[in-house]
Every structure is written in C-alpha cells, then in structure tokens.
C-alpha positions in Angstrom: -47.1 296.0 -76.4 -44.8 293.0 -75.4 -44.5 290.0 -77.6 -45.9 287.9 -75.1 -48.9 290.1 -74.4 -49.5 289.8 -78.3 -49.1 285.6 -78.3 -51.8 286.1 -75.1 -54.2 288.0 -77.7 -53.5 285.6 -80.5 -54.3 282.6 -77.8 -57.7 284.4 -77.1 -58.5 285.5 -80.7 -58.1 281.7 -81.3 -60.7 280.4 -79.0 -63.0 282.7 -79.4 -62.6 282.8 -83.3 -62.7 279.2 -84.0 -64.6 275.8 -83.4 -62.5 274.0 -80.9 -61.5 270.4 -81.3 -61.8 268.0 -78.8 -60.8 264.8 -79.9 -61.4 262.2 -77.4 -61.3 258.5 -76.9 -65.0 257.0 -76.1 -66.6 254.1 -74.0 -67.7 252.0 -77.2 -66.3 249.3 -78.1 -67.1 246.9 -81.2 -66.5 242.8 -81.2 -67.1 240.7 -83.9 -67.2 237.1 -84.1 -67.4 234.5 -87.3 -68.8 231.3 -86.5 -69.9 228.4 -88.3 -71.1 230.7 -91.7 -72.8 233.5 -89.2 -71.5 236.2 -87.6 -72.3 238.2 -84.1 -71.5 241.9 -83.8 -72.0 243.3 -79.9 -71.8 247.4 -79.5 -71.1 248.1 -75.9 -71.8 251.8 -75.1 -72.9 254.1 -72.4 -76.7 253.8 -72.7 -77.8 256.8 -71.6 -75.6 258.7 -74.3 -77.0 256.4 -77.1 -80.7 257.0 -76.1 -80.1 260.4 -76.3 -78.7 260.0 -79.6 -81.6 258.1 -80.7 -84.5 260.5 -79.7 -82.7 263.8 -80.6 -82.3 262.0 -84.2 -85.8 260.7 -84.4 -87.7 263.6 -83.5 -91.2 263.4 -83.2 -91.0 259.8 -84.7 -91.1 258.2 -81.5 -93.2 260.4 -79.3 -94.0 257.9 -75.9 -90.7 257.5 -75.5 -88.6 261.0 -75.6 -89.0 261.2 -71.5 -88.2 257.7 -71.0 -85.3 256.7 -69.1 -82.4 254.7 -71.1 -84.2 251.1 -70.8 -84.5 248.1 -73.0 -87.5 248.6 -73.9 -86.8 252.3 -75.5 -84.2 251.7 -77.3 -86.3 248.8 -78.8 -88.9 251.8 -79.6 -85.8 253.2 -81.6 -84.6 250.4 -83.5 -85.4 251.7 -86.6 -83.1 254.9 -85.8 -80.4 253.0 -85.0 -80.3 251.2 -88.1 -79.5 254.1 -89.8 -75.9 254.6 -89.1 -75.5 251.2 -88.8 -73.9 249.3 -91.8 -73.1 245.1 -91.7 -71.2 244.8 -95.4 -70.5 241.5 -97.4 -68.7 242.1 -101.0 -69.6 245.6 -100.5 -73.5 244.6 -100.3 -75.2 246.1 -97.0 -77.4 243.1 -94.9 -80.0 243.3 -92.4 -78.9 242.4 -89.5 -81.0 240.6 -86.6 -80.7 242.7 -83.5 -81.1 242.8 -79.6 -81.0 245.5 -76.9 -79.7 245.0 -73.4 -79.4 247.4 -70.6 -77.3 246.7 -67.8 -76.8 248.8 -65.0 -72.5 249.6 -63.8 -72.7 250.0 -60.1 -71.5 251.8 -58.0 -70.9 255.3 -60.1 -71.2 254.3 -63.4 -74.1 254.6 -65.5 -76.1 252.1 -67.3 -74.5 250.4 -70.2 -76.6 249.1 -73.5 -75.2 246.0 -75.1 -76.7 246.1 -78.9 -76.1 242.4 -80.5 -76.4 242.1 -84.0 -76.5 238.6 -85.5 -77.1 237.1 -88.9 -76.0 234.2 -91.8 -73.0 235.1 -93.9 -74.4 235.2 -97.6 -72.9 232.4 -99.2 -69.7 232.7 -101.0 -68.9 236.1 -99.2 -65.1 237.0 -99.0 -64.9 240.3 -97.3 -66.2 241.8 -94.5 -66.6 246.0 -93.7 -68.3 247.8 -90.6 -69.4 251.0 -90.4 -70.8 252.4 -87.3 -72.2 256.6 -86.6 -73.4 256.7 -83.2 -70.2 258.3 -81.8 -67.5 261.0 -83.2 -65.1 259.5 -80.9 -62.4 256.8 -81.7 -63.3 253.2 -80.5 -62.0 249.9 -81.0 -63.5 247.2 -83.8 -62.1 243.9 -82.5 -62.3 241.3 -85.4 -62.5 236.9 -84.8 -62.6 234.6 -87.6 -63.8 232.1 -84.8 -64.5 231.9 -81.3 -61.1 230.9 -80.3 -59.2 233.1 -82.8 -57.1 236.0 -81.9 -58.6 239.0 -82.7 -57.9 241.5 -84.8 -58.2 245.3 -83.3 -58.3 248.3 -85.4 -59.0 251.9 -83.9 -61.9 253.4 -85.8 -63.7 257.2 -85.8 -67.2 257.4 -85.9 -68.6 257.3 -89.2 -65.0 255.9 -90.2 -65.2 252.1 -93.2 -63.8 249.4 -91.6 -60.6 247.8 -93.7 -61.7 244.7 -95.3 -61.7 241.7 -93.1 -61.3 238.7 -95.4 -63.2 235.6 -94.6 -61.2 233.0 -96.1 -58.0 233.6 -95.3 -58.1 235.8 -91.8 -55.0 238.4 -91.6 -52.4 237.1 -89.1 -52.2 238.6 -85.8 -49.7 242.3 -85.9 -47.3 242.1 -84.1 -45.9 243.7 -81.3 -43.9 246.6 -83.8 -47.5 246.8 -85.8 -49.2 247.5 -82.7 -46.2 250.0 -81.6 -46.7 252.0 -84.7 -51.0 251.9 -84.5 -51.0 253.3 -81.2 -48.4 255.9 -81.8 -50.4 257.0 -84.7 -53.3 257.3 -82.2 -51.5 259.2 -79.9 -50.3 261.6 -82.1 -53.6 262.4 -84.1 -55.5 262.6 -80.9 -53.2 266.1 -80.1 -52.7 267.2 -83.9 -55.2 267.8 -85.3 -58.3 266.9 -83.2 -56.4 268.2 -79.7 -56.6 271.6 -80.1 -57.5 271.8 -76.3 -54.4 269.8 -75.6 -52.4 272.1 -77.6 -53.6 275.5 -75.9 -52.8 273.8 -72.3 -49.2 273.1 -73.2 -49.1 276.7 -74.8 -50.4 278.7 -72.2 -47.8 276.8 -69.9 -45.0 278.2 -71.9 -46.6 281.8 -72.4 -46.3 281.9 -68.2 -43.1 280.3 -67.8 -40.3 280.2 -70.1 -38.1 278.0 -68.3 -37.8 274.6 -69.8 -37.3 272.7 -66.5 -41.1 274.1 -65.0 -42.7 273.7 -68.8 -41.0 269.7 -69.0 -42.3 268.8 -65.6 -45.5 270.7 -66.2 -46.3 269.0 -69.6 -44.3 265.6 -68.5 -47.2 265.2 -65.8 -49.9 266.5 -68.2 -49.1 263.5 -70.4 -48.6 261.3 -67.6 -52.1 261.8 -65.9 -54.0 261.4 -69.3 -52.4 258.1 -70.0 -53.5 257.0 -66.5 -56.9 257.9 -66.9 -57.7 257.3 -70.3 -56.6 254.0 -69.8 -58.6 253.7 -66.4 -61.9 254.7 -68.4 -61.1 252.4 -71.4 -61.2 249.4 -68.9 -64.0 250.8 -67.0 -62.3 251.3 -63.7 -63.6 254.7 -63.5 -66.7 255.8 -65.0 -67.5 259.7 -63.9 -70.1 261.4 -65.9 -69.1 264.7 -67.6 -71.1 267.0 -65.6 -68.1 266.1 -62.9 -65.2 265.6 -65.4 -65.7 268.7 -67.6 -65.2 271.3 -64.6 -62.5 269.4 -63.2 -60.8 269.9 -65.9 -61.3 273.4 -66.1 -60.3 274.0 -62.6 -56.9 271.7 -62.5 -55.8 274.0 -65.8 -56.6 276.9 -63.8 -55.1 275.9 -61.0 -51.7 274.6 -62.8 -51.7 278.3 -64.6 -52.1 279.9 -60.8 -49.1 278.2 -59.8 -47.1 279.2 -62.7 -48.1 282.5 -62.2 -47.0 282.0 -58.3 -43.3 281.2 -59.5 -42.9 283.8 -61.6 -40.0 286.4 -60.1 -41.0 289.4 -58.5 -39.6 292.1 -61.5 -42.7 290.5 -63.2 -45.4 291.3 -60.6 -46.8 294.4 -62.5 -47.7 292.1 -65.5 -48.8 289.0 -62.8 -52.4 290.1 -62.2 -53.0 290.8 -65.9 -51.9 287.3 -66.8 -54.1 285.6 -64.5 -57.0 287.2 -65.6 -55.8 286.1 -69.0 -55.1 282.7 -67.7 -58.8 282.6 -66.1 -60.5 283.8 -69.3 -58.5 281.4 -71.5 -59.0 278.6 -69.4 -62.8 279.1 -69.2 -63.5 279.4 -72.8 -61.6 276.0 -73.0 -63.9 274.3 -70.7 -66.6 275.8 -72.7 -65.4 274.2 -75.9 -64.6 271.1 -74.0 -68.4 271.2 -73.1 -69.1 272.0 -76.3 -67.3 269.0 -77.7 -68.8 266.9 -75.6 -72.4 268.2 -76.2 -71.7 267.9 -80.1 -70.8 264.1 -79.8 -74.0 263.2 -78.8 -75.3 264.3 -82.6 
C-alpha cells in the first residue's frame, strides 16, 4: 500500500469519523447607536433563516404560526423567543429592550430580509455597554456609535460570543488602519484553522493528486482568490443565492478542480488514475454533505 493511498484513507477516515467544521461568515449584521441618554440597536438578517430559528426553538408554543411564511406579523408571534438569546447589558445588568420587526423583501434573487430594532433609555449613570446576540453560529459584525455622527466602532463577533465593553463616557478612538490589519488577519486565519476544516481538506486533496508546487500554488492561489471575491460580494449584498444553489455548486467546482488534476497527471500513473477519482468523488461528496450539514446546524 503506497503512502499516498494511506494519506487517501486517512482523508476518508476523517470525514467520515468526525463532525466537520464549517466556519462561515453570515448575512447579519449589528448597528448600534447612542443618542441623547438612549440607545437603538438594528439586527439585519435573512428573515426566512431567523423565522425558522424562531419556530424550531419554540415548539408547540406558537402553534398558528409554524406554517406561516417569514412576515412581520410572525415574527411578532415569536417575540418572546427571540428575547431569549438576546442580551442589552448596562454595568453588567441585563435591560428590556423595546423592540420592532420589519420584513423587507431583496428583489430580484434575494430573499426577504427582517430588520429587528431594539430601542430603550440608558439607565442613569451607566458606564459600560455589552451585546450578546445567539441567533446565528456564524461571525457578524457589531458596529458601535457613541452618536449619530460618530465613527463607529466594528468588532467581528460569533454567535453567542460577549461583546468587549463599550464605554459610554469616554468612547474608544477609532483603530487604525494597522488595528484593522491585524483584526481581519485574525479573521482570516481562524475562519481556515480551526473552524475550516472543509477549507483544509480542499487544499489537501489538491496536493494528494498533484505534487507539483506550480499546479497546487495556482490551484489554492485561485481557491483563495474566488472566496475573497465572493464573500465580500455576499457581505455587501450584491449577491444573495440561497444554499439549495450554493451548497452543490460547491461540491461540483471541487469535483471538477480534482477531475482536472487527475487529467494532468502523467500517463505512468494511469493504473492508479481511476481509483483516485473515485476517491476524489467520494471525498468530495461527503464534504458537501458536511457543508450541508453545517449549514443545516446554523439554523439551531
């Protein structure tokens, strides 16, 4: 048995063996604004996702409204869910936040998008500031105003994941551009080790079909390349494709990049060619299968 045919089975044994981890970067997106000894806090998310959320949670709480589509008016119904991973923090002492539901609808692909304002006074005398928020196990941003017209403050959050403390006298400066350097290279870096274990078999299963560097740097140079472009497209809402589309897509492209490799490969290697497809196709497929997976589990 070869060495590489052993790295194959330990590639398998791993996906197969193990929960899969993929970490991605979600549609929400947190604002919050200090104003005049009150504050407003807007959740932007994708609607449909949240309401799911909600009725899966509540159970047979909120009967009349499991089959209803993502509307205003249900996740009104579900208010009282939502306020459960939910947490508005002065001084470390949780408040009660006023809130409001909006549904807006993001032609022409895009699915309807629920605005969730919360508003309230400031207790008097507060210093300190945390948000907490569990709808989503992906990373989102929690941008931060002392006032209307001051810059804000961004800081990349996990669901479930404190806030820092935001202090309300004496708002932190703006980072600058070295601060911001460092945050998102941090970012980058845990969204492939350790919540990218999908990201990690790709490049891995690159270099188990091809061994020379020039094939694996282009290969893994456009990998990177691509899923800046498109995370970034999604993040501002330029493209909005629902993961029914997304998810076998991706399993096809891998499959397709692995083919290719395979393609290349010189001919003293065609005995061992069809055995590594099939390996290739297997691999791939259970990947897409945890990426569905991963996906499925976010909405919990």
């Amino acid at each position: 048995m070869t060495a590489r045919t052993i790295a194959w089975l330990c590639v398998l044994s791993l996906l197969s063996g193990t929960e899969a981890l993929a970490h991605e970067i979600g549609t929400s997106r947190v604002s919050v604004v200090f104003h005049h000894g009150t504050y407003e806090i807007d959740v932007v998310t994708d609607a449909a996702a949240l309401a799911e959320k909600l009725t899966t949670v509540a159970g047979g709480e909120v009967v009349d409204v499991v089959d209803a589509p993502p509307s205003q008016s249900r996740l009104e119904a579900l208010d009282a869910v939502f306020r459960r991973r939910v947490q508005v923090t002065f001084d470390g002492v949780d408040v009660r936040p006023d809130i409001a539901h909006a549904v807006v609808a993001t032609p022409p692909d895009g699915g309807p998008t629920a605005t969730i304002r919360l508003t309230g006074t400031i207790p008097p005398g507060a210093r300190q500031f945390t948000w907490t928020y569990s709808w989503t196990f992906a990373s989102y941003a929690l941008s931060i105003r002392g006032d209307a017209e001051a810059p804000a403050s961004t800081e990349w959050l996990e669901g479930g994941q404190r806030s820092t403390h935001f202090e309300l006298t004496a708002p932190p400066p703006p980072p600058g551009r070295w601060h911001i350097a460092w945050r998102y290279l941090a970012l980058g870096f845990t969204h492939i080790v350790p919540y990218g274990l999908d990201h990690v078999l790709f490049v891995l299963g690159i270099y188990l079909l091809s061994r020379r560097a020039r094939s694996v740097l282009w290969q893994v140079s456009a990998f990177t390349a691509a899923h800046s472009i498109t995370l970034g497209l999604s993040l501002y809402g330029v493209v909005a494709l629902p993961p029914r589309i997304v998810e076998p897509l991706i399993a096809l492209s891998s499959h397709m990049s692995q083919s290719r490799t395979c393609s290349s490969a010189s001919s003293s290697r065609g005995a061992s060619r069809s055995s590594l497809r099939s390996a290739s196709s297997t691999g791939w497929g259970l990947r897409a299968c945890c990426r569905s997976s991963a996906c499925l589990a976010t909405s919990f």
